[in-house]
C-alpha positions in Angstrom: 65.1 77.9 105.5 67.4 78.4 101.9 67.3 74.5 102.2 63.8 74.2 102.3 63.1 76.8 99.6 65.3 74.7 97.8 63.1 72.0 97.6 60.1 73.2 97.2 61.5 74.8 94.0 62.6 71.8 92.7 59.6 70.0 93.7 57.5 72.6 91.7 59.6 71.9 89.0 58.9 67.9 88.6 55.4 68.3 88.8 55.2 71.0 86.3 57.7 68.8 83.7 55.3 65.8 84.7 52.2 68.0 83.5 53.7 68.6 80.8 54.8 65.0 80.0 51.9 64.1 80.4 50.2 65.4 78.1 50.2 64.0 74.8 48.8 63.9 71.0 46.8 61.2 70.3 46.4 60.3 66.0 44.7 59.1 63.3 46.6 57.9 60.4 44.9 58.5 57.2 43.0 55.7 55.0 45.4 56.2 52.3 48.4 58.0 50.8 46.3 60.6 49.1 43.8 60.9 51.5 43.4 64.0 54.0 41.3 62.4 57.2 43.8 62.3 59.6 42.9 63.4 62.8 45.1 65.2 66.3 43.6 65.0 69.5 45.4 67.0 72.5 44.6 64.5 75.4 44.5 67.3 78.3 41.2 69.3 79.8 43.8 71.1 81.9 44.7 73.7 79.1 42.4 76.8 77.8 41.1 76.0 74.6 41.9 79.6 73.6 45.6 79.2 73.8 45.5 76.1 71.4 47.2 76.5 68.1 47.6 74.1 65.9 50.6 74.8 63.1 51.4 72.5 59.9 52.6 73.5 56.1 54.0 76.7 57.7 50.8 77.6 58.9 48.0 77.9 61.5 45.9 75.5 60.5 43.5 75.6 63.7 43.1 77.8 67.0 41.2 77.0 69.8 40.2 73.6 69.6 41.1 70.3 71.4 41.0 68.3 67.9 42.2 68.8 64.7 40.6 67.1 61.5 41.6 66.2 57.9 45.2 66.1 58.2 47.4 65.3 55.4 50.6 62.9 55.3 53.1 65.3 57.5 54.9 66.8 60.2 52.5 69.2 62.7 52.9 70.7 66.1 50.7 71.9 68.7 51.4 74.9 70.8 49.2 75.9 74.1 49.7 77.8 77.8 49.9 76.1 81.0 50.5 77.9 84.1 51.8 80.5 81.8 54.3 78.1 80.2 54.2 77.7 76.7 54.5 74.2 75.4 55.0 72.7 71.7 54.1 69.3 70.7 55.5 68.1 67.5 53.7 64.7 65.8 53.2 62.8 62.3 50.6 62.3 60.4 51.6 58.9 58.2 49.6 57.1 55.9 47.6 54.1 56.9 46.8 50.9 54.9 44.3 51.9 52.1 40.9 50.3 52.6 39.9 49.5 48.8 36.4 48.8 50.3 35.7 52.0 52.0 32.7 53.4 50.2 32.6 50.3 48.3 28.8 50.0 47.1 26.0 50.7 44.3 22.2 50.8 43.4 19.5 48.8 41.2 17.0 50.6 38.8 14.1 48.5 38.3 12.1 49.4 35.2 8.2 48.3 36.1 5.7 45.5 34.7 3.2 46.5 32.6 0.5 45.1 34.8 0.6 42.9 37.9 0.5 39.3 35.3 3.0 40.5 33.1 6.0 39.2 33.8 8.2 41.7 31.4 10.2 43.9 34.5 14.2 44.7 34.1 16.3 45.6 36.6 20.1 46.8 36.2 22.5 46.8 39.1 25.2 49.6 39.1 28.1 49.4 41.0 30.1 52.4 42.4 33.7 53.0 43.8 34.6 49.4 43.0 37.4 47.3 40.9 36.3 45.8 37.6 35.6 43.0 36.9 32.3 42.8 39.0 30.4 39.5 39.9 27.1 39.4 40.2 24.8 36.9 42.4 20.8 37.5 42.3 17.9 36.0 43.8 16.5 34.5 41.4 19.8 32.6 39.9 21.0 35.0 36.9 24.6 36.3 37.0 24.9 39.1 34.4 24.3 43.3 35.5 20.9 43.3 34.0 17.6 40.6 34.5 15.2 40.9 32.5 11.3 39.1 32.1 10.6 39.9 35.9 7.3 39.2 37.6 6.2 42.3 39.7 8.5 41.7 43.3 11.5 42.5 45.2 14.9 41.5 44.0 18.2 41.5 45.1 21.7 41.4 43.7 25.1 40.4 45.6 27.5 41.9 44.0 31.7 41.7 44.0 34.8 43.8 42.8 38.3 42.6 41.9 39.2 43.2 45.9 37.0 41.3 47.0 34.5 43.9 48.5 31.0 42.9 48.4 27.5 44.5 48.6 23.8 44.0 48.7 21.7 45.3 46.7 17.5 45.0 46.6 14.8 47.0 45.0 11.3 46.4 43.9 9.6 45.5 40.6 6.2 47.4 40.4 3.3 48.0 37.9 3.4 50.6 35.5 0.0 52.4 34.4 -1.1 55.4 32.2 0.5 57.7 34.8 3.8 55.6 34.8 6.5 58.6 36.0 6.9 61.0 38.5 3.2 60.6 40.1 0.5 57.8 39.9 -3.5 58.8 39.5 -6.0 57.0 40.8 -9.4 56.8 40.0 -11.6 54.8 42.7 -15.3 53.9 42.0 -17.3 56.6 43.4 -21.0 57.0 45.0 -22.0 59.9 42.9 -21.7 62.0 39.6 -20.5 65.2 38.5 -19.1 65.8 42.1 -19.6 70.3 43.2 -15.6 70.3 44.3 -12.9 68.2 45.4 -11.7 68.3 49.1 -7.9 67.1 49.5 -6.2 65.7 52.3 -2.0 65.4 51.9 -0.1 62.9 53.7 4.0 62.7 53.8 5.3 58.8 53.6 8.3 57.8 52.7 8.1 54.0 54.0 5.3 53.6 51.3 6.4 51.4 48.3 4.9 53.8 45.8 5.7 51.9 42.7 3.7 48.9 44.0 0.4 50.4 44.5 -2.0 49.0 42.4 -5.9 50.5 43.7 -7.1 52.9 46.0 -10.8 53.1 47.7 -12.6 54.4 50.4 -14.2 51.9 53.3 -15.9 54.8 55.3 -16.8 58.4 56.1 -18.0 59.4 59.5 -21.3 61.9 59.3 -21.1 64.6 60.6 -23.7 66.0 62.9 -23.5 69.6 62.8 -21.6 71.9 59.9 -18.6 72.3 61.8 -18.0 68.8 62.5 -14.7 67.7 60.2 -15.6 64.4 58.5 -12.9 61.5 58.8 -12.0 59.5 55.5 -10.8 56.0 55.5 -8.8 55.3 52.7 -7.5 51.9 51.6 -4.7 51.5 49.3 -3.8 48.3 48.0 -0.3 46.6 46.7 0.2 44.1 43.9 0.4 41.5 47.0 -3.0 42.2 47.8 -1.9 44.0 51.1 -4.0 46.9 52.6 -2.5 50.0 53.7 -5.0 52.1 55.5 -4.9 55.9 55.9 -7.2 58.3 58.1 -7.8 61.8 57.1 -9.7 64.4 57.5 -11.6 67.1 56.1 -14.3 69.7 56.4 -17.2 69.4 54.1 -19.3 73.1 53.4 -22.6 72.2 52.4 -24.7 68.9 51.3 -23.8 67.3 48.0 -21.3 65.6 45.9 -18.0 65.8 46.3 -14.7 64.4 45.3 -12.3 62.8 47.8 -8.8 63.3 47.4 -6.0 61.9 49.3 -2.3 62.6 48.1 0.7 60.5 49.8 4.0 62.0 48.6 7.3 61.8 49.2 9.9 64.4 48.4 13.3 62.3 49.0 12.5 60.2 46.1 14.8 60.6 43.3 13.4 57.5 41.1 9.7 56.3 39.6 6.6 57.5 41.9 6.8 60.2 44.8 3.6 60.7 44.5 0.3 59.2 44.2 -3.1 60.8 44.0 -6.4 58.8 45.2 -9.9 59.7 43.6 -13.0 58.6 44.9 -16.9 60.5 44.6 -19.0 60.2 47.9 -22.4 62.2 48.4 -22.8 64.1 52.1 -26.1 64.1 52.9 -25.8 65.1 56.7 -24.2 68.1 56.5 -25.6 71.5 57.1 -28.8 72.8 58.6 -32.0 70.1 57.5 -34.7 72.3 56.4 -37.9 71.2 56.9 -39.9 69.6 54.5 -43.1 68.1 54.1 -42.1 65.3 50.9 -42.0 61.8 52.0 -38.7 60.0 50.7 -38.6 56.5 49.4 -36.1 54.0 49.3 -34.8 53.6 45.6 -32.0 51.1 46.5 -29.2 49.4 48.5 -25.1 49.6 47.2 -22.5 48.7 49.0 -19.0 50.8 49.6 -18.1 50.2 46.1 -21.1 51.7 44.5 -22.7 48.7 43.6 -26.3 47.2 44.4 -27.1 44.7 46.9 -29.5 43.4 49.0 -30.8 44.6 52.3 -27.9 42.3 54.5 -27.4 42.1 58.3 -24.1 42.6 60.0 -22.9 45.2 57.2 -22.4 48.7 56.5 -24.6 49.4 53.1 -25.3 52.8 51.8 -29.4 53.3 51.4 -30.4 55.7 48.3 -33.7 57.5 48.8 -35.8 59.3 46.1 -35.2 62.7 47.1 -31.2 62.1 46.6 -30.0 61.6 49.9 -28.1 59.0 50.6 -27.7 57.1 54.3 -25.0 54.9 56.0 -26.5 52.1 57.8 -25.5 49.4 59.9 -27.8 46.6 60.7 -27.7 44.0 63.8 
């Protein structure tokens, strides 16, 4: 029986110094000499996190935790409870191979056409956490940190440091207007005068170009049929390209009349030209409200079309009809 004891005892004893063996530090060197972002990983689920402690510079530096982060160049240890055994880990942080490209990188600031024809944009590429001298490589053939006499477009820049690390750079060439800063005013052609208020719809993008925007107009309104109907807006704005970007709102309208339609696109991340642009357009309700009931006849005065201006009576399009007593009717004919 003293026998077996023995050996139970002794076999207790190998598997407890191969759980401890076993378990090990795994880490991170850091980028560079002077860099702190070295990183201790105890490799073991088999130990409570709250007898973790983590000891470097004659310090605590972390209790309760599996990992350790932003290590300096050193000597550390680890100390935690197994069974009731305390165990210390001793491991060193060295210093890896510096990576010269690490945030290796940069921007462009474009400065805008005057108009979409002009041809007389400038854009600078700047160049951060890099080695002088820097080569530069654009689309369009040029080689020096700033083009100049750009058509409105996008343009990019590959770019170079003394180490060899490289980047791409692209931004856009827009047109400038009256507004030309932190928000672009737009004034579409409009259906009525001296418009009774101004109803606003607001829509967040930030995948809009906003410096490319050159018009904005309205291509419908749905009528409503009662007072508490909302009424959609379709707005169209369109790029220097030509390309329409539709947007759906919509709004309540209180009473019959004029009003001004307003649809502002913003975007609060943007640090540079436009965040915001703001969309005009007049449009008379007629359809809105309780009728009354009256016994004048209307006449038709004439026919415009969405942009407000006068056509002929046409199949297979939707035409505004303006009668004599000032309404004003959406029509679609077969």
């Amino acid at each position: 029986m003293k026998n077996l004891k023995l050996l139970l005892l002794t076999l207790l004893s190998v598997l407890s110094f191969n759980l401890f063996s076993q378990t090990q530090v795994y880490v991170t060197q850091t980028s560079g000499p002077n860099i702190c972002d070295g990183t201790a990983v105890l490799d073991t689920s088999n130990v409570l996190p709250t007898s973790i402690f983590w000891q470097g510079m004659g310090m605590i530096i972390n209790q309760g935790s599996y990992m350790v982060t932003n290590l300096c160049v050193g000597t550390y240890s680890v100390t935690f409870n197994s069974n009731g055994t305390p165990v210390t880990l001793t491991f060193n942080i060295t210093a890896g191979n510096f990576n010269p490209c690490l945030n290796f990188g940069g921007f462009l600031t474009p400065t805008n056409s005057n108009d979409s024809l002009s041809c007389d944009g400038i854009v600078t590429a700047l160049i951060t956490n890099g080695t002088g001298p820097y080569t530069y490589q654009w689309s369009n053939g040029a080689t020096t940190p700033t083009i100049n006499n750009l058509c409105p477009g996008q343009y990019c820049c590959y770019v170079s440091d003394a180490n060899g690390c490289t980047a791409t750079l692209c931004d856009t060439v827009g047109v400038q207007s009256p507004n030309y800063g932190d928000t672009l005013i737009i004034t579409a052609a409009g259906m009525c005068n001296n418009p009774i208020g101004t109803l606003s719809s607001t829509v967040e993008d930030c995948n809009l170009n906003y410096n490319s925007i050159d018009s904005a107009y309205i291509t419908n309104i749905t009528i409503p049929q009662n007072p508490l109907d909302s009424v959609m807006v379709t707005w169209m704005l369109v790029d220097t390209n030509g390309v329409n970007l539709p947007y759906q709102v919509y709004t309540m309208v209180p009473s019959t009349g004029c009003y001004n339609f307003q649809l502002i696109v913003y975007c609060l991340q943007k640090s540079m030209n436009y965040k915001t642009i703001i969309a005009n357009a007049t449009w008379y309700m007629y359809n809105v409200g309780i009728k009354e009931l009256s016994g004048n006849s209307r006449q038709l005065i004439k026919v415009v079309d969405l942009m407000g201006r006068e056509v002929s009576v046409q199949p297979n399009k939707l035409l505004v009809y303006v009668y004599s007593d000032g309404t004003r009717e959406m029509k679609y004919i077969h």
